[in-house]
N, C-alpha and C positions, 0 to 999 in steps of 0.2 A: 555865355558862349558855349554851344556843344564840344563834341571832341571832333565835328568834321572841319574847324576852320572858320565855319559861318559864323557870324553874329546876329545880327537883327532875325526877328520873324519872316521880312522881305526876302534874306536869305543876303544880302549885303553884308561885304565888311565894312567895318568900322571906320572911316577915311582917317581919322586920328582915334592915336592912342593904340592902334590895331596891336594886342600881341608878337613882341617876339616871336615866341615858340610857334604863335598861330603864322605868320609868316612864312618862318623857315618850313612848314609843314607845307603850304600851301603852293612853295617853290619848291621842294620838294616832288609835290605830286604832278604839278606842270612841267618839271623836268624828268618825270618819267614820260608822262605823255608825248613828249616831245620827243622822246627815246625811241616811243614805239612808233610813231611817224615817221622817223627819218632815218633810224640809225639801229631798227632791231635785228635786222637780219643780215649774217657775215656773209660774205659770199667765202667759203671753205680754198683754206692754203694762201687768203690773203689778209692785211687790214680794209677791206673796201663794204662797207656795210649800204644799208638802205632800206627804207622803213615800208608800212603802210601807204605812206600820201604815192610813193612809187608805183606801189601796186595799182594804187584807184589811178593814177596816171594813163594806165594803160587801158582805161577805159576813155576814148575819145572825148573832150567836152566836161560829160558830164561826172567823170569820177573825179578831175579837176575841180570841181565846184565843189561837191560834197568833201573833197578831204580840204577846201577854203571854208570850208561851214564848221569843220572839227577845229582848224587852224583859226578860227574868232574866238573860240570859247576860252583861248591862250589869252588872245586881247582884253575880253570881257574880262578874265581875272587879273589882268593887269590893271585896268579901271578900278575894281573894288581893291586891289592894294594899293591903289593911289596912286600909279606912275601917271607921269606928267602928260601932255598933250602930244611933246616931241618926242617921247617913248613910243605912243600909241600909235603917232602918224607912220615910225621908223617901222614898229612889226606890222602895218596895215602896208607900207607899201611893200616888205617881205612879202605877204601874204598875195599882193596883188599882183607880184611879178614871178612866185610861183602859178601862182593859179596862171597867169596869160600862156608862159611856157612852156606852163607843165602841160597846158590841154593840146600841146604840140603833137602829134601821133608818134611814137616811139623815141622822138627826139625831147619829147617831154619827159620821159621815164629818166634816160639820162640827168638830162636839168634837176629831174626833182631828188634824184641818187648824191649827185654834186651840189645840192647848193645848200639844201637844209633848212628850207628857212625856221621851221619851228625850234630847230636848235639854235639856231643864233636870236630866233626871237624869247626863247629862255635866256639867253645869254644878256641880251640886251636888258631884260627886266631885271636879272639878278645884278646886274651891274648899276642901273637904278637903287635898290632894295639897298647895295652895300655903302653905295657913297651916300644914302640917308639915314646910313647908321641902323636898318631895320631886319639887316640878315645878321 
């Protein structure tokens, strides 16, 4: 296994046996992503933050999709850490109910500022990861 997390040459984790350390890294760097999605930029003199997927919000439609396209690649690594089926369907429907309200025009920015889904869908997988004893 290199130092970025991967295993195999396919570039797959390990479904068992998968590292420790190579886990908590891997949640790690999904909870950053997840960071700069939803919750990197304060708005000044408050606690009220809001990320990237915000910003593409405000592109009608299609900046909804594409911050849904950034928002899978949470999923896909949740697959190769081996969460469950009901992990995958809970961040796929996150993902599906930002992406519908977020492509809302202005009312989407809002939705995508309040709801977070890529944080609670870190949240959701590290909550996985801890009750299988793997963080």
């Amino acid at each position: 296994m290199n130092d970025t997390g991967y295993g195999t040459a396919s570039g797959a984790y390990a479904r068992d046996g998968y590292e420790r350390d190579g886990v908590r890294r891997a949640s790690e760097r999904l909870e950053s992503l997840a960071r700069l999605l939803d919750s990197s930029i304060r708005v000044p003199g408050t606690r009220f933050t809001f990320g990237l997927d915000s910003i593409l919000s405000l592109v009608p439609v299609v900046g909804s999709f594409v911050g849904a396209g950034v928002s899978a690649y949470l999923v896909i690594e949740a697959y190769r850490l081996g969460a469950p089926r009901a992990t995958l369907a809970a961040m796929l429907a996150n993902i599906g109910l930002d992406t519908v309200l977020g492509s809302i025009p202005v009312i989407g920015f809002v939705f995508d500022a309040l709801y977070k889904a890529n944080n609670r869908n870190v949240a959701i997988l590290r909550r996985h990861l801890a009750r299988a004893g793997r963080l």
